[in-house]
C-alpha positions as CSV (number, residue, x, y, z in Angstrom):
1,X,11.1,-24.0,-138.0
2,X,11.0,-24.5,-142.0
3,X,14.7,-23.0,-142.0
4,X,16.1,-27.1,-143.1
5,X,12.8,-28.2,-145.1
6,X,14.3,-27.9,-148.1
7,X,17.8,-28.6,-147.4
8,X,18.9,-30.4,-150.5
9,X,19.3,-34.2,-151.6
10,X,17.3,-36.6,-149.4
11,X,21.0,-37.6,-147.2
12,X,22.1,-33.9,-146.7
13,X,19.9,-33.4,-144.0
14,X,21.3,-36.3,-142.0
15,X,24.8,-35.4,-142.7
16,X,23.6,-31.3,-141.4
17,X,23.2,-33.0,-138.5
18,X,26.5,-35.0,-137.8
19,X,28.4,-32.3,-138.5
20,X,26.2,-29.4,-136.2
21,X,26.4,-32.1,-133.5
22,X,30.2,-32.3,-133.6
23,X,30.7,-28.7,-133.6
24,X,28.1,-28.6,-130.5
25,X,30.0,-31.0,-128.8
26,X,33.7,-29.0,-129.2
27,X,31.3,-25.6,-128.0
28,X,30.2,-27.2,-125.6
29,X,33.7,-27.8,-123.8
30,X,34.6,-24.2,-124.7
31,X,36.9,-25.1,-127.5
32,X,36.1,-23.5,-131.1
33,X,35.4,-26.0,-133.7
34,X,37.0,-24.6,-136.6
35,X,40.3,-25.2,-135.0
36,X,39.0,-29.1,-134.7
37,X,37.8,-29.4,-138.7
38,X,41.6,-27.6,-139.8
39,X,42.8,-30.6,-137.2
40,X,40.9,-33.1,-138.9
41,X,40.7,-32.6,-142.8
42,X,44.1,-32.5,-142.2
43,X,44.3,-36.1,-140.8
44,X,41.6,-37.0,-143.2
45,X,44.2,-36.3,-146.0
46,X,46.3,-38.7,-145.5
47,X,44.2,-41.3,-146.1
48,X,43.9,-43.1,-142.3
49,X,42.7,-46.4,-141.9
50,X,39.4,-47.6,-141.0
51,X,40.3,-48.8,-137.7
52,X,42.1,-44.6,-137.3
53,X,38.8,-43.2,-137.8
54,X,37.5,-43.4,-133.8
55,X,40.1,-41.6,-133.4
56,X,39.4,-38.4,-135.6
57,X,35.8,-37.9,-133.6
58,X,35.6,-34.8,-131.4
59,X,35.9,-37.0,-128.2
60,X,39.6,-37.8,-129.4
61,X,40.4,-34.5,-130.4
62,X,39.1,-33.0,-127.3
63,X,41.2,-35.4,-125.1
64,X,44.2,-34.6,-126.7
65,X,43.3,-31.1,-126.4
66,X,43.3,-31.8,-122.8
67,X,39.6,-32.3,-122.0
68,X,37.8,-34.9,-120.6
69,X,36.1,-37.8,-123.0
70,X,32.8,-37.1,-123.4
71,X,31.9,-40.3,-121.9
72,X,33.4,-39.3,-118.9
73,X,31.5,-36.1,-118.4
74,X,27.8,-37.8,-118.6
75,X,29.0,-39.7,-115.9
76,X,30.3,-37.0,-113.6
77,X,27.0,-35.5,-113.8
């Protein structure tokens, strides 16, 4: 339980957790989220727009990869 008490700087602890709960979210759908960060630091190198960004989240990524939004699954259930 005292595993992230002393993560770092006061923010790196809420960053831990954006990037854990993307690479929950691409398990989740049986996908492995290493091939999803190569996808998108590549992306992220060229610079994209603000308004592009939405479109680099794992929901995106996953859809193009095929998969349902992850919107769409919370209301199949």
């Amino acid at each position: 339980m005292k595993n992230w008490m002393f993560i770092g700087h006061e923010k790196t602890g809420w960053r831990s957790a954006v990037i854990y709960t993307f690479v929950e979210q691409i398990r989740r759908h049986g996908k492995d989220p290493f091939a999803y960060f190569e996808w998108v630091f590549g992306k992220l190198m060229h610079d994209p727009a603000p308004e592009e960004l939405p479109d680099l989240l794992p929901a995106a990524w996953l859809k193009a990869q095929g998969e349902p939004a992850m919107a769409d699954d919370t209301a199949a259930a």
